[in-house]
C-alpha positions in Angstrom: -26.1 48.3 -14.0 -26.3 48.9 -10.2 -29.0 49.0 -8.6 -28.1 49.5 -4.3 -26.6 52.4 -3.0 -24.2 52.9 -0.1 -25.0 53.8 3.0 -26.5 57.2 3.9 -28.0 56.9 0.0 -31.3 56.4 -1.7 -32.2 54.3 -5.0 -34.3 56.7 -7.0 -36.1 56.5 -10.4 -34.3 53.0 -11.1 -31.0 54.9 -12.1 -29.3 57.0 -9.4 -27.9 57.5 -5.5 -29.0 60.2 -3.5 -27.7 61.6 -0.3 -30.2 61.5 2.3 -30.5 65.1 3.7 -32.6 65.3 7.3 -34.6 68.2 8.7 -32.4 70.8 10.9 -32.5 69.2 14.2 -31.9 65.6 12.5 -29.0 63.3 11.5 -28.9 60.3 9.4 -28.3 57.5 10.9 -26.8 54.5 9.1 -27.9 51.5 11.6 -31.7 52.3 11.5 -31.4 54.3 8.5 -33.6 57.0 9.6 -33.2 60.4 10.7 -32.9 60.6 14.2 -32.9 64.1 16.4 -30.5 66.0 17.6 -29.6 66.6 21.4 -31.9 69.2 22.9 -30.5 73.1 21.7 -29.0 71.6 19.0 -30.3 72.4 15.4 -27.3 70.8 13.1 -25.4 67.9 14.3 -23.5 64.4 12.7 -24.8 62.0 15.6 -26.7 62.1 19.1 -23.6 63.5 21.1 -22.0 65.8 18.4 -23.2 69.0 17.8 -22.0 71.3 15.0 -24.6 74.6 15.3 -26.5 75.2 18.2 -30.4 77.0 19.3 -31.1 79.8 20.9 -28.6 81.1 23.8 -26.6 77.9 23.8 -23.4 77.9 22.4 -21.1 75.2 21.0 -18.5 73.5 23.6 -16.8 70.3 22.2 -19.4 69.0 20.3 -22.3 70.1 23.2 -24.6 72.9 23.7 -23.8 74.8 26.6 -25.3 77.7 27.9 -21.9 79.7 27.8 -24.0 83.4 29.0 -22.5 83.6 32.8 -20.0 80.2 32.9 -17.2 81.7 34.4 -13.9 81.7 32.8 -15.7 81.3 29.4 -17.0 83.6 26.6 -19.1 83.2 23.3 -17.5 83.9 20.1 -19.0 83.3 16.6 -21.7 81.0 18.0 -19.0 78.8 20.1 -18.4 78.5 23.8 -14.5 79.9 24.6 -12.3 79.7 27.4 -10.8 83.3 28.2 -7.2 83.0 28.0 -5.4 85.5 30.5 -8.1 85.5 33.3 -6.3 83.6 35.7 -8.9 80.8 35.2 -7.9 77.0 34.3 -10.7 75.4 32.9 -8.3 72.7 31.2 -9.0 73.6 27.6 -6.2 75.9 26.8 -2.7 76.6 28.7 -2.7 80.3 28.4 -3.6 80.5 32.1 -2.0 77.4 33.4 0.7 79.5 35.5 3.7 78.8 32.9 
């Protein structure tokens, strides 16, 4: 009979595992095994520096929440932070405008 569970897991009523779910704006995290928050803007993430949905007017840029509205060379699409390919504009995340 077991009776630990792995990481990111909870021993409940003497008999099973469950996931740990945190708030929005929390993660789990296995070294303190607590839920910890979220960068600031950022209301889903997997750790402190990775961001999967962001708050508000921010949008998602690598893992960050950016406040795309206005950043030249860059455009929000489906909630994410894109460079605009075909502006002339090298922001070193796509080639389209790289000249070649």
């Amino acid at each position: 009979m077991c009776s630990g569970c792995e990481k990111g897991y909870i021993w409940e009523n003497e008999s099973t595992c469950t996931k740990i779910v945190c708030n929005d704006g929390f993660f789990y995290d296995d070294i303190s095994g607590k839920c910890k928050a979220c960068a600031v803007g950022c209301t889903k993430c997997i750790d402190e520096t990775t961001c999967l949905v962001c708050s508000g007017t921010k949008a998602l840029l690598a893992g960050a929440c950016v406040e795309c509205e206005g950043l030249e060379g860059f455009e929000i699409r489906e909630g994410a932070c894109y460079e605009i390919c075909g502006d002339g504009l090298h922001k070193g995340m796509y080639q389209c405008d790289d000249g070649n």
